[in-house]
Chimera marker file (.cmm) of the C-alpha trace (Angstrom):
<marker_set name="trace">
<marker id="1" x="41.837" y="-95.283" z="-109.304" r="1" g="1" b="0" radius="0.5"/>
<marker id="2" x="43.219" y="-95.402" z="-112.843" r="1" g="1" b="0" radius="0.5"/>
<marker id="3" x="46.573" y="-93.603" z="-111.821" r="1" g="1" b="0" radius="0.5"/>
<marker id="4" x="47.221" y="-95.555" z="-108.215" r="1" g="1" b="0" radius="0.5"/>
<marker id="5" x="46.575" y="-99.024" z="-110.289" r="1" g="1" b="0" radius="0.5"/>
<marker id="6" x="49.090" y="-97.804" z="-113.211" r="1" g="1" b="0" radius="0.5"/>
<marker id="7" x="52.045" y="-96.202" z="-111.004" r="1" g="1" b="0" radius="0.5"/>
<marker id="8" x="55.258" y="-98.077" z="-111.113" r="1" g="1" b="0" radius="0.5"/>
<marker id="9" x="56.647" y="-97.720" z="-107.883" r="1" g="1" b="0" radius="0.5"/>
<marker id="10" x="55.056" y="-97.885" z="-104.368" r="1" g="1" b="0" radius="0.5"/>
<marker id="11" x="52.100" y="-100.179" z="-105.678" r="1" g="1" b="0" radius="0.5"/>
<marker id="12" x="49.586" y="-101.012" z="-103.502" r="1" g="1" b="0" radius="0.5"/>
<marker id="13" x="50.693" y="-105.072" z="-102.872" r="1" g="1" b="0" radius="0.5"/>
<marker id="14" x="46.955" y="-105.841" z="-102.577" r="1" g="1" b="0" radius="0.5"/>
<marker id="15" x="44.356" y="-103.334" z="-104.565" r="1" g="1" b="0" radius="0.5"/>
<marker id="16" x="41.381" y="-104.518" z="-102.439" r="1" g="1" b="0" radius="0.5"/>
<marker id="17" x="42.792" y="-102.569" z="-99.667" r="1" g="1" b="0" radius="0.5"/>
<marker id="18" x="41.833" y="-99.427" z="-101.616" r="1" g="1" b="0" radius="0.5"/>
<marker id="19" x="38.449" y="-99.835" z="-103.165" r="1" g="1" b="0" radius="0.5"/>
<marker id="20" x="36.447" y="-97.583" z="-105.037" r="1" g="1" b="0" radius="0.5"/>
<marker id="21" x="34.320" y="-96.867" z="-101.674" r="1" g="1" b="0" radius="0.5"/>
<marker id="22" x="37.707" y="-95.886" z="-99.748" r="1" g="1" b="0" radius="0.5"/>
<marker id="23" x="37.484" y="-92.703" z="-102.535" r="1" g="1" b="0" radius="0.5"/>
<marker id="24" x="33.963" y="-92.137" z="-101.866" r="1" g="1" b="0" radius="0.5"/>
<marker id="25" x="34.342" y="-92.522" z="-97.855" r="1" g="1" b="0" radius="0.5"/>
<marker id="26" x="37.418" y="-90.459" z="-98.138" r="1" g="1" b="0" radius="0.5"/>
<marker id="27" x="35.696" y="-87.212" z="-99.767" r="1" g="1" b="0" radius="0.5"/>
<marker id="28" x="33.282" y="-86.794" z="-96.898" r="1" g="1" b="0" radius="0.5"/>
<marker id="29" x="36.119" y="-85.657" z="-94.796" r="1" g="1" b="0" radius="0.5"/>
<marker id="30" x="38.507" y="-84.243" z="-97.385" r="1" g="1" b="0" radius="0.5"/>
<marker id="31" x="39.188" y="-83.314" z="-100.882" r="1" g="1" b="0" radius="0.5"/>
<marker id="32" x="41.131" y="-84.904" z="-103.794" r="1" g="1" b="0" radius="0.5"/>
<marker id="33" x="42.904" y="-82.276" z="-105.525" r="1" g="1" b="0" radius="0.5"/>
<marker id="34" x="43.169" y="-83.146" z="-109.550" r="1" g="1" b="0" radius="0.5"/>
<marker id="35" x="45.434" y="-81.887" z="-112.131" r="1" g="1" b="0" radius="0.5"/>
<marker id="36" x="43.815" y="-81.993" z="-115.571" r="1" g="1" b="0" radius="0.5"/>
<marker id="37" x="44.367" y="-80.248" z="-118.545" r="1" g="1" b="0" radius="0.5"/>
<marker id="38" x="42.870" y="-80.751" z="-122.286" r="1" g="1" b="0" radius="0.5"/>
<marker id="39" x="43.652" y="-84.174" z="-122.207" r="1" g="1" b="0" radius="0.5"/>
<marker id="40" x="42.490" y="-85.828" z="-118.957" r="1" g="1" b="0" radius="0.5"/>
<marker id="41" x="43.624" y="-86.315" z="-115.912" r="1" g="1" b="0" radius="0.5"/>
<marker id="42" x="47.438" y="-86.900" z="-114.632" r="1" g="1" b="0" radius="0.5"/>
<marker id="43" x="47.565" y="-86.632" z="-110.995" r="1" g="1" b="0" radius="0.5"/>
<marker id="44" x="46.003" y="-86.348" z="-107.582" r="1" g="1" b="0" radius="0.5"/>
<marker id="45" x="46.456" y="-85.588" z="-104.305" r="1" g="1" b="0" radius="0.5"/>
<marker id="46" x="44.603" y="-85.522" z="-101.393" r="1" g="1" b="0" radius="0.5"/>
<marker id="47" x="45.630" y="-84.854" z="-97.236" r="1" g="1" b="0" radius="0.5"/>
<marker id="48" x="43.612" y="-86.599" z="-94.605" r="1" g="1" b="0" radius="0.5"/>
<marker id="49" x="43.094" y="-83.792" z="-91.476" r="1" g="1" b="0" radius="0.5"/>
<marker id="50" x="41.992" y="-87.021" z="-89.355" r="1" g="1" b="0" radius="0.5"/>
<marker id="51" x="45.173" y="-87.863" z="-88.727" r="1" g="1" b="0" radius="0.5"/>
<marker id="52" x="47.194" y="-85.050" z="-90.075" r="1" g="1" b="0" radius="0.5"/>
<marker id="53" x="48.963" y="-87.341" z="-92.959" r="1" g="1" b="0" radius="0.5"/>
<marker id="54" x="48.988" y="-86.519" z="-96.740" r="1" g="1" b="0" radius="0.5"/>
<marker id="55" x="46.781" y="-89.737" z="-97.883" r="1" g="1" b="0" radius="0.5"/>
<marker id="56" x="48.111" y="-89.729" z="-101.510" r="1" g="1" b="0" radius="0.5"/>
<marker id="57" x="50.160" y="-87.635" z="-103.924" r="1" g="1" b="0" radius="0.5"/>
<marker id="58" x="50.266" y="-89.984" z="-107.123" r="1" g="1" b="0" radius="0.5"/>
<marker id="59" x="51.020" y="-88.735" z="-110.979" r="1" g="1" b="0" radius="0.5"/>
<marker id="60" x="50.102" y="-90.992" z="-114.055" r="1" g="1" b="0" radius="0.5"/>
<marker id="61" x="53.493" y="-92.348" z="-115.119" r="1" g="1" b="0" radius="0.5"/>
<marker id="62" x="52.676" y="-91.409" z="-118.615" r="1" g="1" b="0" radius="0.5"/>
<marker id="63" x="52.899" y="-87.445" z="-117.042" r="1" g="1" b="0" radius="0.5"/>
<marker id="64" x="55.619" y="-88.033" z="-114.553" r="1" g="1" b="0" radius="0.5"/>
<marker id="65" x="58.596" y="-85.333" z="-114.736" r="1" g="1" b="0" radius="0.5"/>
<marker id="66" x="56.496" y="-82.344" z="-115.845" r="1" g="1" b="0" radius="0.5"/>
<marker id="67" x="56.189" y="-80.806" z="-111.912" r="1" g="1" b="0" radius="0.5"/>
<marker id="68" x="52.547" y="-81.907" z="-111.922" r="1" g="1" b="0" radius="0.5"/>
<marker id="69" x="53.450" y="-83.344" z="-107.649" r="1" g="1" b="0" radius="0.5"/>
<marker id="70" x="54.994" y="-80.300" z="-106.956" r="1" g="1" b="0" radius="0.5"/>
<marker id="71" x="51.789" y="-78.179" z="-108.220" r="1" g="1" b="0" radius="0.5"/>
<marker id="72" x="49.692" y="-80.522" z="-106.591" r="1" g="1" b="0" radius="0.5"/>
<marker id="73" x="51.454" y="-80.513" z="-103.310" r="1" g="1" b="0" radius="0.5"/>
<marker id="74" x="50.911" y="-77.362" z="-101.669" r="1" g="1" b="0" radius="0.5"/>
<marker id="75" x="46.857" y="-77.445" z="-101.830" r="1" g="1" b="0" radius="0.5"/>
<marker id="76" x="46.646" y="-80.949" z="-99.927" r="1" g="1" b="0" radius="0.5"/>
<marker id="77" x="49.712" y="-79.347" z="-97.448" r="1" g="1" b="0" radius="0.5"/>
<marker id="78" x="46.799" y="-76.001" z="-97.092" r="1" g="1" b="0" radius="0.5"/>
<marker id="79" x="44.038" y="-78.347" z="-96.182" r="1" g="1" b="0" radius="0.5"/>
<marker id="80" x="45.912" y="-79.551" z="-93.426" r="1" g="1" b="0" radius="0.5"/>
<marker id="81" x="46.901" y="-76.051" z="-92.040" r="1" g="1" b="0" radius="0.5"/>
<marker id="82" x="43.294" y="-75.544" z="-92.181" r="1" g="1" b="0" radius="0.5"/>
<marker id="83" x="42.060" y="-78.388" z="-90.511" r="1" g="1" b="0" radius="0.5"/>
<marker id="84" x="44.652" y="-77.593" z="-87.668" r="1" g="1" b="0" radius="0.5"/>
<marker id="85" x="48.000" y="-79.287" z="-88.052" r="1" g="1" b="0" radius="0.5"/>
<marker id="86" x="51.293" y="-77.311" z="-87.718" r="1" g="1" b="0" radius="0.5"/>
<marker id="87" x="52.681" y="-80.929" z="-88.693" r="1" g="1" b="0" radius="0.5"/>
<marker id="88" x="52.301" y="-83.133" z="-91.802" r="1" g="1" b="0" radius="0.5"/>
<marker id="89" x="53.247" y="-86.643" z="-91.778" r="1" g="1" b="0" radius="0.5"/>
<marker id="90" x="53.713" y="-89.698" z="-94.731" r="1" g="1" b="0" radius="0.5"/>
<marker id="91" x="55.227" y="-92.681" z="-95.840" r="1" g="1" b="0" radius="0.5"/>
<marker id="92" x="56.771" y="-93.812" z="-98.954" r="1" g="1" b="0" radius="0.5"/>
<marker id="93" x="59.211" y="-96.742" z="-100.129" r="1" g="1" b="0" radius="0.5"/>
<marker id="94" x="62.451" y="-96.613" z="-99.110" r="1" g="1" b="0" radius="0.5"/>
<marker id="95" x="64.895" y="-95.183" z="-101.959" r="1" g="1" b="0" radius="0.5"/>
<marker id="96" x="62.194" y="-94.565" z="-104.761" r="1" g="1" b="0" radius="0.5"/>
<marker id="97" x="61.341" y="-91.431" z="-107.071" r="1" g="1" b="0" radius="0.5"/>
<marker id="98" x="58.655" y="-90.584" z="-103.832" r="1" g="1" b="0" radius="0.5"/>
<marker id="99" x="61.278" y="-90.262" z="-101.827" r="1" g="1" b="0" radius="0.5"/>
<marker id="100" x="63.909" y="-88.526" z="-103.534" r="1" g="1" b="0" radius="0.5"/>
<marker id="101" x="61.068" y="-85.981" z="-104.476" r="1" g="1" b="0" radius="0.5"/>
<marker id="102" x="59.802" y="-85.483" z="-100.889" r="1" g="1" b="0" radius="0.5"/>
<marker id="103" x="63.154" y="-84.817" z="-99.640" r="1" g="1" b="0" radius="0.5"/>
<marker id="104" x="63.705" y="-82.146" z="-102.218" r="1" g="1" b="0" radius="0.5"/>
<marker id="105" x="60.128" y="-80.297" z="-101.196" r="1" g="1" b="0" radius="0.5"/>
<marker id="106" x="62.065" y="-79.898" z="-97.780" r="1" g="1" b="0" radius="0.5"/>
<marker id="107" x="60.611" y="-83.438" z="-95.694" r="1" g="1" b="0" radius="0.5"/>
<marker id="108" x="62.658" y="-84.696" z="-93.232" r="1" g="1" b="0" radius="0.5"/>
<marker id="109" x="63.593" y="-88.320" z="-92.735" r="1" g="1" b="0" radius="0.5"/>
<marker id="110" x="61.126" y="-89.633" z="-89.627" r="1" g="1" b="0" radius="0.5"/>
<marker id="111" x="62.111" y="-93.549" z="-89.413" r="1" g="1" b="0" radius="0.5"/>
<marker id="112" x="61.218" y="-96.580" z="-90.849" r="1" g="1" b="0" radius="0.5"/>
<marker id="113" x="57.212" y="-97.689" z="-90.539" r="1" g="1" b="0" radius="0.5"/>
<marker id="114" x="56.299" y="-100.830" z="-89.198" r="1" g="1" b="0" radius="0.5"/>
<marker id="115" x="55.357" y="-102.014" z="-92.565" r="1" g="1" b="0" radius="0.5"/>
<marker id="116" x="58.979" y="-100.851" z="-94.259" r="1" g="1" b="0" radius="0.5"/>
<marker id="117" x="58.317" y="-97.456" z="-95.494" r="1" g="1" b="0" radius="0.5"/>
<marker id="118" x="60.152" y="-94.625" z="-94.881" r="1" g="1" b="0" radius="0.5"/>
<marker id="119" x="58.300" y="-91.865" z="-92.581" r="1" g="1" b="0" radius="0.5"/>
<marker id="120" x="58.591" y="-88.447" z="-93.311" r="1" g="1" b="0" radius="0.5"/>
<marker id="121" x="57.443" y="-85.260" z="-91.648" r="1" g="1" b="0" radius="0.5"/>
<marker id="122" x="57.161" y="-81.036" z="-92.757" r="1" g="1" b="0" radius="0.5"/>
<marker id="123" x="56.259" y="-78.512" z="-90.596" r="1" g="1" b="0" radius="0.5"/>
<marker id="124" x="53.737" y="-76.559" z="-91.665" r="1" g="1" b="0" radius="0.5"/>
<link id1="1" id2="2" r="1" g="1" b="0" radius="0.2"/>
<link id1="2" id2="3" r="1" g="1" b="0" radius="0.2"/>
<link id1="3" id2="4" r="1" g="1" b="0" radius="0.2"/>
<link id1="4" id2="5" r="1" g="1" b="0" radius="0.2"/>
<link id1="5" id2="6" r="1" g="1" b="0" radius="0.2"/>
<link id1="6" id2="7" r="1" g="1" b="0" radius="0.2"/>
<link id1="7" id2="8" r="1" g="1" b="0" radius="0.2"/>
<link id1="8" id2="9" r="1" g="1" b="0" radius="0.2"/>
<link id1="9" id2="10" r="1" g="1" b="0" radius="0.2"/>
<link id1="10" id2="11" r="1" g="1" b="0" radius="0.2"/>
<link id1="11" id2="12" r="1" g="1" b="0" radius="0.2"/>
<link id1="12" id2="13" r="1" g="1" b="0" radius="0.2"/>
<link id1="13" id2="14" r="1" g="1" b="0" radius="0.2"/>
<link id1="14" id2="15" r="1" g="1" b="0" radius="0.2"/>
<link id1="15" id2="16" r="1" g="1" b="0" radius="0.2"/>
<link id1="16" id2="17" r="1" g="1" b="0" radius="0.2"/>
<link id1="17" id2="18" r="1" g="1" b="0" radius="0.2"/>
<link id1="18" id2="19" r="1" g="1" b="0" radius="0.2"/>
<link id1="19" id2="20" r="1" g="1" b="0" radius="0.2"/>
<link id1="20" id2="21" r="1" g="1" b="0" radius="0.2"/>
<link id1="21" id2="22" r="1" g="1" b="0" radius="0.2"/>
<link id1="22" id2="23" r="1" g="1" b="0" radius="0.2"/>
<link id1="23" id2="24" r="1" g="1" b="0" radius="0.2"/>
<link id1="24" id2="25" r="1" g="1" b="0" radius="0.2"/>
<link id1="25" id2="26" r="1" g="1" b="0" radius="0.2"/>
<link id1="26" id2="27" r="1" g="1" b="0" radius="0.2"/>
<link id1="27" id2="28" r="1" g="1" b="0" radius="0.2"/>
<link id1="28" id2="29" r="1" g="1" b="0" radius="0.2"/>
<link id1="29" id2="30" r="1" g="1" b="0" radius="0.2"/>
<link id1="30" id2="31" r="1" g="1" b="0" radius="0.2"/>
<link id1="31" id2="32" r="1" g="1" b="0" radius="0.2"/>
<link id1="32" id2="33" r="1" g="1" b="0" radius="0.2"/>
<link id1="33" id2="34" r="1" g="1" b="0" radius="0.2"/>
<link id1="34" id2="35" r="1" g="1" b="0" radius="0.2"/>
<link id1="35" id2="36" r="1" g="1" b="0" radius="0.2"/>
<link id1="36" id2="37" r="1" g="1" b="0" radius="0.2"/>
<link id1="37" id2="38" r="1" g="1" b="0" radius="0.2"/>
<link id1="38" id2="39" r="1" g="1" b="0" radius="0.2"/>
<link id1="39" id2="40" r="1" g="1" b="0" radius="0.2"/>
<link id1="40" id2="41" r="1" g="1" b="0" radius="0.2"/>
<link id1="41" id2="42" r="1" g="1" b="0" radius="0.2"/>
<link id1="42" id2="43" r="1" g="1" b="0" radius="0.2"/>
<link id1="43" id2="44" r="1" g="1" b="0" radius="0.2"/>
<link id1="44" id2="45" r="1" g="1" b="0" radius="0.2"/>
<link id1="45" id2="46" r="1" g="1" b="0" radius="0.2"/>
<link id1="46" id2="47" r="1" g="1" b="0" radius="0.2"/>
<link id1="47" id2="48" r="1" g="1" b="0" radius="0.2"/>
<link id1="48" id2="49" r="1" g="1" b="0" radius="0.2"/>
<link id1="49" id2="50" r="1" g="1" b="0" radius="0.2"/>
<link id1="50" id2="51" r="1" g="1" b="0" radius="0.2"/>
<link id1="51" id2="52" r="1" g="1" b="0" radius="0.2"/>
<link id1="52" id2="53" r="1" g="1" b="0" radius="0.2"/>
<link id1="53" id2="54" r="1" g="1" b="0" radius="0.2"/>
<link id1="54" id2="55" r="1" g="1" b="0" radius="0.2"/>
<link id1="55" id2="56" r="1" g="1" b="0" radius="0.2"/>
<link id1="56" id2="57" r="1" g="1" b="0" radius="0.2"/>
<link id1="57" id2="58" r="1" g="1" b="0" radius="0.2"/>
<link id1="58" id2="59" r="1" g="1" b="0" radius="0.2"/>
<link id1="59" id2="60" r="1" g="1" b="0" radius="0.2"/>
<link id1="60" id2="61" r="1" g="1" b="0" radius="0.2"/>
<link id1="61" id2="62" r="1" g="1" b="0" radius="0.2"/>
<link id1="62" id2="63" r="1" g="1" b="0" radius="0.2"/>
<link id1="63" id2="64" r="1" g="1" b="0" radius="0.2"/>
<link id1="64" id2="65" r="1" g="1" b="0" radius="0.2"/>
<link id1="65" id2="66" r="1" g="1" b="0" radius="0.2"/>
<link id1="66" id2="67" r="1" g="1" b="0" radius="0.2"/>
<link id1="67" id2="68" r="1" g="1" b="0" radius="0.2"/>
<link id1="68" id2="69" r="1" g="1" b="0" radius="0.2"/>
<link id1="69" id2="70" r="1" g="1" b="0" radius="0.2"/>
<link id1="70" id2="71" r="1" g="1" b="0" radius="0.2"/>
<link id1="71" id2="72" r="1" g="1" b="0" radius="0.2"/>
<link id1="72" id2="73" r="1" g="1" b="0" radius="0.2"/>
<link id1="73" id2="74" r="1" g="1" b="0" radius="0.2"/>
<link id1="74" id2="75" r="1" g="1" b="0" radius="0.2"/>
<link id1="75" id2="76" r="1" g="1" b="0" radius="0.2"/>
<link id1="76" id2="77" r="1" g="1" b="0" radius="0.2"/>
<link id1="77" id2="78" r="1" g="1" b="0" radius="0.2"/>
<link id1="78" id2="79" r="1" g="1" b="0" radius="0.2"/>
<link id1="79" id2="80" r="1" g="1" b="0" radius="0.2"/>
<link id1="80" id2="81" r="1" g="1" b="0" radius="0.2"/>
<link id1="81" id2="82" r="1" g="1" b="0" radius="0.2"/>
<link id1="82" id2="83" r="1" g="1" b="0" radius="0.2"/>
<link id1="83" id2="84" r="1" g="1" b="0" radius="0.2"/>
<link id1="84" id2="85" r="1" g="1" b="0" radius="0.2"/>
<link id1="85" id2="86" r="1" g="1" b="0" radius="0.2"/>
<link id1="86" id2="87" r="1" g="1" b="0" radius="0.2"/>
<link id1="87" id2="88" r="1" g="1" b="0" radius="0.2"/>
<link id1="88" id2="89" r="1" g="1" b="0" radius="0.2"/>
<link id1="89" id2="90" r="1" g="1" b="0" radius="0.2"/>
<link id1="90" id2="91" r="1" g="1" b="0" radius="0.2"/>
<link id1="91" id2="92" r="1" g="1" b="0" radius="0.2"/>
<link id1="92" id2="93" r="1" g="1" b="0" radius="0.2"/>
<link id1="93" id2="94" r="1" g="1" b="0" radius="0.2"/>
<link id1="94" id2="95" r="1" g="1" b="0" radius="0.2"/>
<link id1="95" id2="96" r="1" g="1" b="0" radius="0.2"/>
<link id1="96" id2="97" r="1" g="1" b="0" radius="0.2"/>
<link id1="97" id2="98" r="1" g="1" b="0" radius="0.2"/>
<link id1="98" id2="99" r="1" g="1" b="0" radius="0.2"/>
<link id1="99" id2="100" r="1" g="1" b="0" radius="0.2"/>
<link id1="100" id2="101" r="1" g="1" b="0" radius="0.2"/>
<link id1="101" id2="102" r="1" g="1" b="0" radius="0.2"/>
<link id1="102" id2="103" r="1" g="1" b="0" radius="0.2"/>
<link id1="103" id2="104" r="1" g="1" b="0" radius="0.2"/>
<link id1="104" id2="105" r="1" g="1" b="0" radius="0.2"/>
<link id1="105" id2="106" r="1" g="1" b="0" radius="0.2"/>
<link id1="106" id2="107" r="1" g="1" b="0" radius="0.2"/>
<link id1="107" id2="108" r="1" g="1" b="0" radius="0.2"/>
<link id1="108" id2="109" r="1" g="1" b="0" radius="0.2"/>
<link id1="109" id2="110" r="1" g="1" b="0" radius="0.2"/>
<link id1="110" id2="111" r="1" g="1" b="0" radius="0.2"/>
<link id1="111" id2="112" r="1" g="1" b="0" radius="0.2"/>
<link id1="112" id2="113" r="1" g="1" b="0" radius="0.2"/>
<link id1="113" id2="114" r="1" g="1" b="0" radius="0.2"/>
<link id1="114" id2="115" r="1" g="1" b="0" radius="0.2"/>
<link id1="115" id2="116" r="1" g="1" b="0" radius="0.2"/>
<link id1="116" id2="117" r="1" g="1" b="0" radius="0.2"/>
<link id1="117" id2="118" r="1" g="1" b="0" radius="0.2"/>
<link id1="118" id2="119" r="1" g="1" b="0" radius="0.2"/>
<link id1="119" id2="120" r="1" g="1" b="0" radius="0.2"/>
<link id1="120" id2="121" r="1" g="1" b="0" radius="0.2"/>
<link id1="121" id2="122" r="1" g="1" b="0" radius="0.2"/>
<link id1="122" id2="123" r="1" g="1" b="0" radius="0.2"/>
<link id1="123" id2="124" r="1" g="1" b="0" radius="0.2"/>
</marker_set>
């Protein structure tokens, strides 16, 4: 929760949405992947085989630019080959880092969400 609250881009516009029970509901039907090293923690990521989408893929701004997303990446990407997708699906702001960087991992441009994001989707 520390590293969604502190990134600087694609901020949740209302926390509440995302309390700490969402985590807790959330690992009894996936995992949250973690990138730590000696110091703490600087990223997670986690896909959501319910609906096939990668729920979050967020790096502590302090750590951003050391290739701690694309590490993370591919295990949230495996859980969803395992639970069944040949498909993954997101959504991030329109013209941010997010975006840039999922278009370089090979996503392709899927339309503009209801709520303004940009979709993307990978085949698996």
């Amino acid at each position: 929760m520390r590293i969604r609250a502190a990134v600087q881009e694609n901020r949740l516009n209302d926390p509440s949405r995302v309390p700490a029970s969402a985590y807790q509901e959330f690992l009894a039907v996936s995992r949250i992947w973690l990138f730590e090293d000696e110091t703490g923690i600087h990223g997670f990521a986690a896909a959501d085989p319910r609906d096939g989408s990668i729920w979050a893929l967020f790096i502590d701004p302090a750590a951003e630019g050391r290739g701690i997303g694309k590490a993370l990446l591919p295990y949230a990407l495996d859980d969803l080959r395992t639970g069944g997708w040949t498909q993954a699906h997101l959504s991030t702001g329109p013209g941010t880092r997010a975006d840039t960087f999922y278009r370089r991992q090979g996503w392709e441009p899927a339309g503009m969400t209801e709520g303004g994001e940009q979709g993307f989707v990978r085949a698996l």
